[in-house]
N, C-alpha and C positions, 0 to 999 in steps of 0.2 A: 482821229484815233484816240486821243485824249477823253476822256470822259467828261461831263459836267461837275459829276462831284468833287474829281479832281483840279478843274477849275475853279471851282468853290475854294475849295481849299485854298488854294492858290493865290487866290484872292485875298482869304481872308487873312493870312498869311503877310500879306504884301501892306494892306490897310494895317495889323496888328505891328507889322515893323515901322510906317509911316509913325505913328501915333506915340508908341513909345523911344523913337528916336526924336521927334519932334519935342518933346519936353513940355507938352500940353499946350503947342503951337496951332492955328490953324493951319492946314495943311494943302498944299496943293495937288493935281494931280502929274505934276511930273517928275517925280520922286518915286512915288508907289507904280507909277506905271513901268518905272525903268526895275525896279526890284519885281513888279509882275512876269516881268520878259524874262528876267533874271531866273526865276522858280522853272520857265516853259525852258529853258535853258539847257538847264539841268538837268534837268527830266529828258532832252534828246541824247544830253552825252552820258547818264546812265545808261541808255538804250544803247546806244553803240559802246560802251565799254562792255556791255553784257556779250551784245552778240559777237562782238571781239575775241572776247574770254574762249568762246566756243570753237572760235576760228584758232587761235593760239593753240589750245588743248588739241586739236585735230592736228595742225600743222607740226607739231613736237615732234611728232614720227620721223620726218628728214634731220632734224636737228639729234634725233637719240642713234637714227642710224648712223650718220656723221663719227658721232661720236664713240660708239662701237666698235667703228671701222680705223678710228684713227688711235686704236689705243696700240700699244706697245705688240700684245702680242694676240690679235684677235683671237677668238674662236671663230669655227665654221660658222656658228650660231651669230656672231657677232656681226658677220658678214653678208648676212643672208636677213637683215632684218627687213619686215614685211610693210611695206611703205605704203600699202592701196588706199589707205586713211586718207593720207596728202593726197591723192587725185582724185576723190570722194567728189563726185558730180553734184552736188548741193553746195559746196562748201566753194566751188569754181564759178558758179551758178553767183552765189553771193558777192565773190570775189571780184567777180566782171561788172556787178551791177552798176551805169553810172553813178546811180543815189548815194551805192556805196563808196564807191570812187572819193565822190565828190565830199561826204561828209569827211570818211579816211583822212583827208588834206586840209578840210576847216580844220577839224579838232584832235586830229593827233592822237589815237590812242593807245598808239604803241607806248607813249609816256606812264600808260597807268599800270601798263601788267605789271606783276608782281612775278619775275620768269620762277623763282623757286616755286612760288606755289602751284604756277602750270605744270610743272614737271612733276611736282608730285600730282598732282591728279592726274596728269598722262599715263603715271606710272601705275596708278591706282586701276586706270580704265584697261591698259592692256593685259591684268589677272583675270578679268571679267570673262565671263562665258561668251554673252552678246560679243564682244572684240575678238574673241578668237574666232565664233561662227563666220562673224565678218570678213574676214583676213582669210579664212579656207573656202571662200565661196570667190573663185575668179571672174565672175561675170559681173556685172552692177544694174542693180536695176530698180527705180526710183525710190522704192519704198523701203528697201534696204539703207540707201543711202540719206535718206530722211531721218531712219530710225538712230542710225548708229548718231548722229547729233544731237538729238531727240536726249537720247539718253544722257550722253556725255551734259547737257544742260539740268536735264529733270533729275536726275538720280545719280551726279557727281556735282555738281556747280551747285545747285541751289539747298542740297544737303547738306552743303560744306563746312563748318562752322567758319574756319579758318576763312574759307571766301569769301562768305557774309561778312565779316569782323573787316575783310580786305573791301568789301566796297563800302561798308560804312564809315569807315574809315575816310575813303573817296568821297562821297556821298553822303549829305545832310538829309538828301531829300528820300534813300530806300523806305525810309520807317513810312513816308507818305504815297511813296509812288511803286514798290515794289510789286503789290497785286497787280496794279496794272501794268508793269513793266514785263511781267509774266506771259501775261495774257498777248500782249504788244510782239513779243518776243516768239512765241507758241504761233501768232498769226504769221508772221515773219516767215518763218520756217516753213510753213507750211504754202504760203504764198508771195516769195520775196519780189515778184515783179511788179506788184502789187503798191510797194511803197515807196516815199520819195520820201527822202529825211529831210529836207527840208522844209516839207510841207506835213508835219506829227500834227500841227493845229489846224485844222478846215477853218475858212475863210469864216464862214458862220459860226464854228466855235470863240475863233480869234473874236471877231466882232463882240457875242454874247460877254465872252472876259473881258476886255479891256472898257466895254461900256456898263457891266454890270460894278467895276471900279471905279471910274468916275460917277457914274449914277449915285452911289453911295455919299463920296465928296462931295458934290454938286449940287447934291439934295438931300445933306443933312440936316438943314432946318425942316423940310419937308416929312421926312422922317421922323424926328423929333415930336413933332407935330401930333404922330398917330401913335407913336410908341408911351411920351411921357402918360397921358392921360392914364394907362394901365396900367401903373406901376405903382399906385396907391400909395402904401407908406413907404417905400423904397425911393432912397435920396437917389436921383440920374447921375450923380454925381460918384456914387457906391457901387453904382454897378460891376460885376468886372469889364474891363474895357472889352473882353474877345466877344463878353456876353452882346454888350451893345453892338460891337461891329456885327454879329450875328443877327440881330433882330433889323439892324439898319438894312443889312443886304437881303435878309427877307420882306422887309417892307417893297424895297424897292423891285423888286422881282413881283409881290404884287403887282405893282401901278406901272411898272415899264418895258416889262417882257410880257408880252400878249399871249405866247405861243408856249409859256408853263404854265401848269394846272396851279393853281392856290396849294390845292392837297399836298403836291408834288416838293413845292418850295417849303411847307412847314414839316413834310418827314423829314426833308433834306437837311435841316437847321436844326433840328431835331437830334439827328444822330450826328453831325457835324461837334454839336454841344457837347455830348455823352461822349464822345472821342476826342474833343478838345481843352476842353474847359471841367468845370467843378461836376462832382458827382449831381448836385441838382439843376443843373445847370438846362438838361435835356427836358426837365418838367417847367421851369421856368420858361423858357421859351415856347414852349410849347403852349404854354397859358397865353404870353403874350400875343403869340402871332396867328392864335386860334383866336384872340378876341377881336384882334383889328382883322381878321377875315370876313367874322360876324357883322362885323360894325359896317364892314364894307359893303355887303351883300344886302343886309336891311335896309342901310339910307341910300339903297341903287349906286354906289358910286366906285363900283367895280368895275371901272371901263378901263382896262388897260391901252395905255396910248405907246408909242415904241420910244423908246428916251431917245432923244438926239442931244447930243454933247457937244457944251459950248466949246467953240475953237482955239 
């Protein structure tokens, strides 16, 4: 479920921490691989702090009618508060899910709510039209119960300022993984039997990450090999480092991954650049890793072989 270019990222990330904590050390790969795991990490307990957030905001209804109920001198109003949110067949759905069970218990995320801020958006959502139509319609039936979470996520949660500020806060990694936390989240809901949380990385993405990071390591001289020669007046030494780890994990991705297009690996690095690094950062690369394609494709020596990783 994870995407490639988030793995990229990921990556590059993980090599850019190796490199500058190392203090221009040679570097191994058991270091960068435990902060690679580190990044997929994060990326699963955002995911479940998100769909949490959604669950808390739903389930606020027993806890405000509680509260209503236990005040001094009720009103009728106060006593009659309309609970059907809490037994919302999506939200029981998700609640039973083992996947969900099971993560619930790894990672605890009752620790990260922020309960004032869920109540104010609880409190936000039952002025709403949708919440009221919901709450006067006694019957339930799927698409109802979809929407009204739907909502509370798309158009209270991620609108939020205060929510965002509350998971960046949490989370280093939104600024890099939130599009696709989105998306992750939107699949979710729509199909929760669907996932296992402990399996966000497919077997073959996990593979493609953690050998396109040793590949890197393992075959920096090799790399080196095809990068310096294009770099003309440009000392290898002046580089910016993210720039080189970019060019290195696009080299490699040439000669080691069979099953990506060339094309595919230099947009990739490409906009990778322009989103991480220096304003020219995207044209340079782009020159470099267009010429070692060229260079590849003319003296026939484009045979990607699959990397295997020393043990």
């Amino acid at each position: 479920m994870i995407s490639r270019r988030n793995i990229r990222v990921k990556v590059m990330q993980a090599l850019y921490a190796s490199e500058t904590m190392e203090d221009n050390q040679p570097i191994n790969s058991i270091q960068p691989r435990k902060l690679l795991q580190k990044h997929f990490d994060l990326s699963k307990q955002l995911l479940v702090h998100i769909i949490n957030s959604i669950c808390e905001v739903a389930r606020y209804v027993e806890e405000d009618a509680r509260n209503r109920a236990s005040k001094h001198l009720p009103s009728a109003e106060d006593l009659s508060v309309n609970t059907k949110l809490a037994g919302n067949e999506l939200l029981w759905i998700i609640n039973e899910l083992p996947s969900w069970q099971a993560v619930v218990k790894e990672e605890k995320p009752a620790h990260w709510v922020n309960h004032d801020l869920i109540k104010k958006i609880y409190l936000q959502l039952v002025t709403t039209e949708i919440y009221q139509t919901y709450i006067a319609t006694p019957s339930r039936d799927k698409k109802s119960e979809k929407a009204i979470l739907d909502y509370i996520f798309s158009e209270l949660l991620l609108p939020n300022e205060d929510f965002i500020n509350h998971v960046e806060e949490l989370f280093t990694n939104w600024q890099d993984d939130g599009e696709m936390i989105v998306l992750l989240v939107n699949n979710f809901l729509s199909k929760p039997h669907t996932y296992n949380f402990s399996d966000l990385l497919s077997e073959e993405k996990s593979k493609f990450a953690f050998n396109l990071l040793k590949a890197v390591i393992e075959k920096n001289e090799v790399c080196m090999e095809y990068i310096k020669p294009k770099l003309k007046n440009w000392d290898a030494e002046r580089i910016a480092v993210l720039d080189m780890i970019l060019m290195k994990m696009g080299v490699c991705e040439f000669l080691f991954f069979e099953t990506i297009p060339p094309k595919v690996t230099i947009n990739e690095y490409i906009d990778l650049a322009k989103e991480y690094s220096t304003p020219q950062s995207g044209q340079f690369i782009n020159g470099i890793l267009d010429n070692i394609h060229k260079d590849l494709v003319r003296d026939n020596n484009l045979h990607k072989i699959s990397f295997k990783p020393n043990k």
